[in-house]
C-alpha positions as CSV (number, residue, x, y, z in Angstrom):
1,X,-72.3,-52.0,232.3
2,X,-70.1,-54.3,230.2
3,X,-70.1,-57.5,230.6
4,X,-66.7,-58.7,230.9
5,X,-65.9,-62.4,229.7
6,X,-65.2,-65.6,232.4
7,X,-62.5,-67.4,230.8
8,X,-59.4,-67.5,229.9
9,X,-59.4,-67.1,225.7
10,X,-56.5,-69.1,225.1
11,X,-57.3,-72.0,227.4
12,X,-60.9,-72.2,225.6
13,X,-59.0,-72.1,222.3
14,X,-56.3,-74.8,222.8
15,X,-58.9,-77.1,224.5
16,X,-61.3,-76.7,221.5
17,X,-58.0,-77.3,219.1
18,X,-57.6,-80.4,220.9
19,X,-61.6,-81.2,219.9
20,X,-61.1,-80.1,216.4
21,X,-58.0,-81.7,216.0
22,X,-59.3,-84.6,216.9
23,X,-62.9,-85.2,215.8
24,X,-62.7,-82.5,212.5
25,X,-65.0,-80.0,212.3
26,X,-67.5,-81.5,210.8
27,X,-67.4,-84.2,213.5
28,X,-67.4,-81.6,216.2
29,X,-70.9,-80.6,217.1
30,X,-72.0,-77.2,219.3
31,X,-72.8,-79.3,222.1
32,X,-69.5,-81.6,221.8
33,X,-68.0,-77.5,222.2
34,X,-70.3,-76.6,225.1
35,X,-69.0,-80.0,227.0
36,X,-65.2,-79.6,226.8
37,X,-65.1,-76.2,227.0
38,X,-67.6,-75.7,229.9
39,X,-69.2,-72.8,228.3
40,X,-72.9,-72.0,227.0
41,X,-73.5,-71.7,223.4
42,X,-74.7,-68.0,223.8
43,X,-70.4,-67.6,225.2
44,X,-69.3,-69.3,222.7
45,X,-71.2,-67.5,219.7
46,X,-70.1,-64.0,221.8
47,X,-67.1,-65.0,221.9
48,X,-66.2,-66.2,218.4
49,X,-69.1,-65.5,216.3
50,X,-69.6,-68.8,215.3
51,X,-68.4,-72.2,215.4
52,X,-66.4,-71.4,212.2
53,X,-64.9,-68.4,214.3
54,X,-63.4,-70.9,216.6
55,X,-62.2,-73.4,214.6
56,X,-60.0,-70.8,212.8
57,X,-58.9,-69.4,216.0
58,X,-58.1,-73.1,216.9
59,X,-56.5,-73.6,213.9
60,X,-54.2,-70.3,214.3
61,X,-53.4,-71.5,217.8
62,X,-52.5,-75.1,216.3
63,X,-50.1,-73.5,213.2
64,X,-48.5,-70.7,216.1
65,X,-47.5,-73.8,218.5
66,X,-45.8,-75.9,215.8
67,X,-44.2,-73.1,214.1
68,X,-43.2,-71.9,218.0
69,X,-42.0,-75.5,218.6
70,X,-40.1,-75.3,215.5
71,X,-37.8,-72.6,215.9
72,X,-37.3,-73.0,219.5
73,X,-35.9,-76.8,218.6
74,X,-34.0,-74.4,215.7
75,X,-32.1,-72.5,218.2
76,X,-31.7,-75.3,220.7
77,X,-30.1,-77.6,218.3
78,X,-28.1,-74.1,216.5
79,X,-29.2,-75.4,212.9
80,X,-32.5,-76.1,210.8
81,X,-31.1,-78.9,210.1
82,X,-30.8,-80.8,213.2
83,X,-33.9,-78.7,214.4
84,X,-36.0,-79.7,212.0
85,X,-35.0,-83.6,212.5
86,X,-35.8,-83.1,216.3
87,X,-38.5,-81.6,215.5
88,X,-40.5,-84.6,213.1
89,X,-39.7,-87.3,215.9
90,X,-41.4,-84.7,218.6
91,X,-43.9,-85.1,215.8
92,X,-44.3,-88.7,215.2
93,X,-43.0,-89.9,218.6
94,X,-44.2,-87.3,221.2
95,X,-47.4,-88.1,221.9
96,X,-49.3,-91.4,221.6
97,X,-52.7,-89.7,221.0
98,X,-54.5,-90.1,217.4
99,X,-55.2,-86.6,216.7
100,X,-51.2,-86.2,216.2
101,X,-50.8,-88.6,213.5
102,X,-52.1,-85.8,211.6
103,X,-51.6,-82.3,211.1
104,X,-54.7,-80.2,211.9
105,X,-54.0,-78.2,208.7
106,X,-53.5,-81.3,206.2
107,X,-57.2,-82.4,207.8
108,X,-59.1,-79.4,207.6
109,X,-57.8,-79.2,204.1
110,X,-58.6,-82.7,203.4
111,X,-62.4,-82.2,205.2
112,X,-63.5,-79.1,204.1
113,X,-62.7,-79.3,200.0
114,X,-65.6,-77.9,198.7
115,X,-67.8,-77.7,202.0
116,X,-65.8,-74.4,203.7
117,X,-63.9,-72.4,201.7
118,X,-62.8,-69.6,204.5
119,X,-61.5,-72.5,206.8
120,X,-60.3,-74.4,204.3
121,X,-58.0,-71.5,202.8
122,X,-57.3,-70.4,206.1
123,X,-55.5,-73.8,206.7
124,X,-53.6,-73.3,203.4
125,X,-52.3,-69.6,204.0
126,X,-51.0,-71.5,207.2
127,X,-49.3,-74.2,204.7
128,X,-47.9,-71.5,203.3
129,X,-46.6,-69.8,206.0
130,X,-45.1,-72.9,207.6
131,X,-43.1,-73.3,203.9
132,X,-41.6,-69.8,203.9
133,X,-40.7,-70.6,207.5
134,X,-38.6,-73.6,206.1
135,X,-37.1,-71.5,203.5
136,X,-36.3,-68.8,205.8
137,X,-34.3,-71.5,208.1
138,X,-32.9,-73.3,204.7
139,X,-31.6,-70.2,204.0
140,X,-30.1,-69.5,206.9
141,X,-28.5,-72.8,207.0
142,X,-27.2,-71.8,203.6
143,X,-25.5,-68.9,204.4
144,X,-23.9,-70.6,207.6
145,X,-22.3,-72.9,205.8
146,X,-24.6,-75.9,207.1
147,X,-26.3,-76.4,203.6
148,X,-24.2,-76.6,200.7
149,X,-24.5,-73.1,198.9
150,X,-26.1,-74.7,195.8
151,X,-29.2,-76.2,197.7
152,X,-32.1,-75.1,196.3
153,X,-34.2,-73.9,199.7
154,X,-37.5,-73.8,198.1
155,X,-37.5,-77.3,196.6
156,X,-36.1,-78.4,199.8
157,X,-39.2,-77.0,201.9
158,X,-41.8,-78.3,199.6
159,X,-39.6,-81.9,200.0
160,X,-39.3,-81.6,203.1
161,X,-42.8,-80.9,204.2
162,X,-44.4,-83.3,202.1
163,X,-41.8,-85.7,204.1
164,X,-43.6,-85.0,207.4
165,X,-46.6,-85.3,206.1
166,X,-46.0,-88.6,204.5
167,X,-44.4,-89.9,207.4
168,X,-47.0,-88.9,209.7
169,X,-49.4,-91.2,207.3
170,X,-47.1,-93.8,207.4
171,X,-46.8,-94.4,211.0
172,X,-50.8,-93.4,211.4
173,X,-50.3,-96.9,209.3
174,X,-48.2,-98.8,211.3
175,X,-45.3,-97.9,210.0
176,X,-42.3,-99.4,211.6
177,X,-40.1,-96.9,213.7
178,X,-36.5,-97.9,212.2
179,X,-37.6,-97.5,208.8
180,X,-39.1,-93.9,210.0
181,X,-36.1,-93.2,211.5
182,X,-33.4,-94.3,208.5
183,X,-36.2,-91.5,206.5
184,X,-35.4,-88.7,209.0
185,X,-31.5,-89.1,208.7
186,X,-31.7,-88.9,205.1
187,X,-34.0,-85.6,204.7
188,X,-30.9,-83.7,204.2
189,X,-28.9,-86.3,202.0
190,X,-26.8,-84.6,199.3
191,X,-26.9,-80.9,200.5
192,X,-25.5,-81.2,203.7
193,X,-21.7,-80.2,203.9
Protein backbone atom coordinates (compact mmCIF):
# COMPACT_ATOMS: atom_id res chain seq x y z
CA UNK A 1 0.00 0.00 0.00
CA UNK A 2 1.24 3.51 -0.57
CA UNK A 3 1.50 5.63 1.86
CA UNK A 4 0.00 8.75 0.89
CA UNK A 5 1.41 12.13 2.52
CA UNK A 6 -0.74 14.30 5.49
CA UNK A 7 -0.17 17.77 4.53
CA UNK A 8 -0.67 20.13 2.41
CA UNK A 9 2.92 20.66 0.32
CA UNK A 10 2.52 24.26 -0.21
CA UNK A 11 1.39 25.22 3.30
CA UNK A 12 4.65 23.16 4.67
CA UNK A 13 6.65 25.11 2.10
CA UNK A 14 5.51 28.73 2.62
CA UNK A 15 5.58 28.19 6.52
CA UNK A 16 9.18 26.87 6.27
CA UNK A 17 10.03 30.01 3.72
CA UNK A 18 8.85 32.12 6.46
CA UNK A 19 11.61 30.10 8.86
CA UNK A 20 14.24 30.36 6.36
CA UNK A 21 13.52 33.72 5.47
CA UNK A 22 13.85 34.64 8.62
CA UNK A 23 16.53 32.81 10.64
CA UNK A 24 18.82 31.70 7.24
CA UNK A 25 19.59 28.39 6.63
CA UNK A 26 22.27 28.02 8.47
CA UNK A 27 20.29 29.42 11.45
CA UNK A 28 17.51 27.08 10.91
CA UNK A 29 17.99 23.75 12.52
CA UNK A 30 15.99 20.25 11.74
CA UNK A 31 14.26 20.53 14.84
CA UNK A 32 13.47 24.51 14.52
CA UNK A 33 11.77 22.65 10.96
CA UNK A 34 9.95 19.81 12.86
CA UNK A 35 8.40 22.70 15.29
CA UNK A 36 6.90 25.08 12.84
CA UNK A 37 6.00 22.74 10.47
CA UNK A 38 4.44 20.08 12.82
CA UNK A 39 6.03 17.25 10.99
CA UNK A 40 8.60 14.47 12.01
CA UNK A 41 11.94 14.53 10.52
CA UNK A 42 11.45 11.08 8.84
CA UNK A 43 8.27 13.48 6.67
CA UNK A 44 10.32 15.98 6.21
CA UNK A 45 13.42 13.99 4.75
CA UNK A 46 10.47 11.95 2.53
CA UNK A 47 9.28 14.69 1.58
CA UNK A 48 12.12 16.82 0.35
CA UNK A 49 15.10 14.68 0.64
CA UNK A 50 16.86 16.85 2.78
CA UNK A 51 16.89 20.02 4.49
CA UNK A 52 18.65 21.49 1.42
CA UNK A 53 15.54 20.10 -0.59
CA UNK A 54 13.40 22.38 1.32
CA UNK A 55 15.00 25.34 1.45
CA UNK A 56 15.18 25.42 -2.42
CA UNK A 57 11.64 24.62 -2.57
CA UNK A 58 11.19 27.54 -0.12
CA UNK A 59 13.19 29.57 -2.00
CA UNK A 60 11.25 28.79 -5.42
CA UNK A 61 8.00 29.47 -3.46
CA UNK A 62 9.62 32.86 -2.12
CA UNK A 63 10.98 34.09 -5.96
CA UNK A 64 7.18 32.68 -7.61
CA UNK A 65 5.23 35.07 -4.95
CA UNK A 66 7.25 38.18 -5.64
CA UNK A 67 7.50 37.72 -9.16
CA UNK A 68 3.42 36.75 -8.93
CA UNK A 69 2.99 40.05 -6.79
CA UNK A 70 4.92 41.78 -9.36
CA UNK A 71 3.01 41.46 -12.41
CA UNK A 72 -0.34 41.39 -10.85
CA UNK A 73 0.57 45.08 -9.38
CA UNK A 74 1.90 45.38 -13.40
CA UNK A 75 -1.53 44.90 -14.77
CA UNK A 76 -3.38 46.57 -11.90
CA UNK A 77 -1.53 49.77 -12.32
CA UNK A 78 -1.57 49.11 -16.64
CA UNK A 79 2.38 49.95 -16.72
CA UNK A 80 5.82 48.60 -15.18
CA UNK A 81 6.39 51.58 -14.37
CA UNK A 82 3.79 52.49 -11.87
CA UNK A 83 3.78 48.68 -11.00
CA UNK A 84 6.95 48.34 -10.14
CA UNK A 85 6.85 51.65 -7.83
CA UNK A 86 3.73 50.06 -6.04
CA UNK A 87 5.35 47.24 -5.86
CA UNK A 88 8.95 48.45 -3.68
CA UNK A 89 6.60 50.28 -1.08
CA UNK A 90 4.47 46.80 -0.72
CA UNK A 91 8.17 45.91 -0.29
CA UNK A 92 9.52 48.23 2.15
CA UNK A 93 6.16 49.27 3.79
CA UNK A 94 3.95 46.08 3.82
CA UNK A 95 4.87 44.34 6.49
CA UNK A 96 6.59 45.34 9.71
CA UNK A 97 8.33 41.90 10.18
CA UNK A 98 12.29 41.66 9.95
CA UNK A 99 12.59 38.90 7.59
CA UNK A 100 11.18 41.50 4.85
CA UNK A 101 13.85 43.96 5.06
CA UNK A 102 15.54 41.46 3.06
CA UNK A 103 15.12 39.58 0.09
CA UNK A 104 15.37 35.77 0.82
CA UNK A 105 17.56 35.53 -2.36
CA UNK A 106 20.09 38.47 -1.65
CA UNK A 107 20.52 36.38 1.88
CA UNK A 108 20.98 33.05 0.87
CA UNK A 109 23.43 34.50 -1.52
CA UNK A 110 25.00 36.51 1.02
CA UNK A 111 25.07 33.17 3.67
CA UNK A 112 25.85 30.47 1.60
CA UNK A 113 29.19 32.00 -0.45
CA UNK A 114 31.32 29.28 -0.41
CA UNK A 115 29.44 26.96 2.22
CA UNK A 116 26.38 25.69 -0.56
CA UNK A 117 26.93 26.09 -3.87
CA UNK A 118 23.50 24.29 -5.25
CA UNK A 119 21.47 26.76 -2.95
CA UNK A 120 23.47 29.41 -3.35
CA UNK A 121 23.21 29.31 -7.35
CA UNK A 122 19.82 28.37 -7.14
CA UNK A 123 19.11 31.84 -5.55
CA UNK A 124 21.12 33.49 -8.34
CA UNK A 125 19.31 31.74 -11.43
CA UNK A 126 16.21 33.31 -9.44
CA UNK A 127 18.19 36.79 -9.62
CA UNK A 128 18.30 36.19 -12.88
CA UNK A 129 15.01 35.44 -13.64
CA UNK A 130 13.52 38.23 -11.67
CA UNK A 131 15.99 40.60 -14.13
CA UNK A 132 14.72 39.26 -17.37
CA UNK A 133 11.30 39.74 -15.83
CA UNK A 134 12.18 43.53 -15.52
CA UNK A 135 13.41 43.65 -18.95
CA UNK A 136 10.51 41.91 -20.34
CA UNK A 137 8.11 44.64 -18.57
CA UNK A 138 10.81 47.61 -19.60
CA UNK A 139 10.28 46.44 -22.78
CA UNK A 140 6.94 46.43 -22.91
CA UNK A 141 6.79 49.81 -21.43
CA UNK A 142 8.97 50.74 -24.38
CA UNK A 143 7.04 49.70 -27.02
CA UNK A 144 3.78 51.33 -25.35
CA UNK A 145 5.08 54.48 -25.41
CA UNK A 146 5.56 54.67 -21.41
CA UNK A 147 9.40 54.51 -21.69
CA UNK A 148 11.08 56.73 -23.94
CA UNK A 149 12.17 54.44 -27.07
CA UNK A 150 15.95 55.08 -26.34
CA UNK A 151 15.85 53.52 -22.72
CA UNK A 152 18.21 51.06 -22.39
CA UNK A 153 15.85 48.11 -20.63
CA UNK A 154 18.73 46.09 -19.53
CA UNK A 155 20.68 48.78 -17.73
CA UNK A 156 17.46 49.87 -16.35
CA UNK A 157 16.79 46.31 -14.65
CA UNK A 158 20.15 45.94 -13.24
CA UNK A 159 19.55 49.82 -11.80
CA UNK A 160 16.62 49.16 -10.86
CA UNK A 161 17.06 46.04 -8.85
CA UNK A 162 20.02 47.03 -7.13
CA UNK A 163 17.64 50.05 -6.16
CA UNK A 164 15.35 47.70 -4.17
CA UNK A 165 17.92 46.08 -2.77
CA UNK A 166 19.60 49.05 -1.53
CA UNK A 167 16.66 50.52 -0.29
CA UNK A 168 15.60 47.53 1.49
CA UNK A 169 19.14 47.95 3.46
CA UNK A 170 18.56 51.41 3.95
CA UNK A 171 15.36 51.24 5.80
CA UNK A 172 16.57 47.75 7.53
CA UNK A 173 18.89 50.91 8.71
CA UNK A 174 16.53 53.28 9.85
CA UNK A 175 16.22 54.95 6.93
CA UNK A 176 13.80 57.74 6.99
CA UNK A 177 10.45 57.09 4.86
CA UNK A 178 10.46 60.58 2.95
CA UNK A 179 13.86 60.22 1.73
CA UNK A 180 12.81 56.49 0.62
CA UNK A 181 10.04 57.79 -0.93
CA UNK A 182 11.67 60.98 -3.01
CA UNK A 183 14.10 57.50 -4.16
CA UNK A 184 11.05 55.59 -5.57
CA UNK A 185 9.68 58.67 -7.63
CA UNK A 186 12.81 59.16 -9.20
CA UNK A 187 13.59 55.31 -10.39
CA UNK A 188 12.36 56.27 -13.68
CA UNK A 189 13.85 59.87 -14.00
CA UNK A 190 14.98 60.72 -17.54
CA UNK A 191 13.27 57.85 -19.52
CA UNK A 192 9.90 58.40 -18.72
CA UNK A 193 7.86 60.31 -21.53
Amino acid sequence: MVHIAKFDRDTVVRSAMALFWQRGFGGTSTRDLQQALKMHPGSIYAAFGNKAGLYREALDAYADGMGGELLALVEDKGSFVAGFKAFVRRVLFASQTACVESCMLVKTRMELDGKNDELYEHAGLHLQRMERLFIRLLDDDRQRGVLIASTPVAELARYLQIQLMGLRSYKACGGDKAAIEAVIERLFAGYET
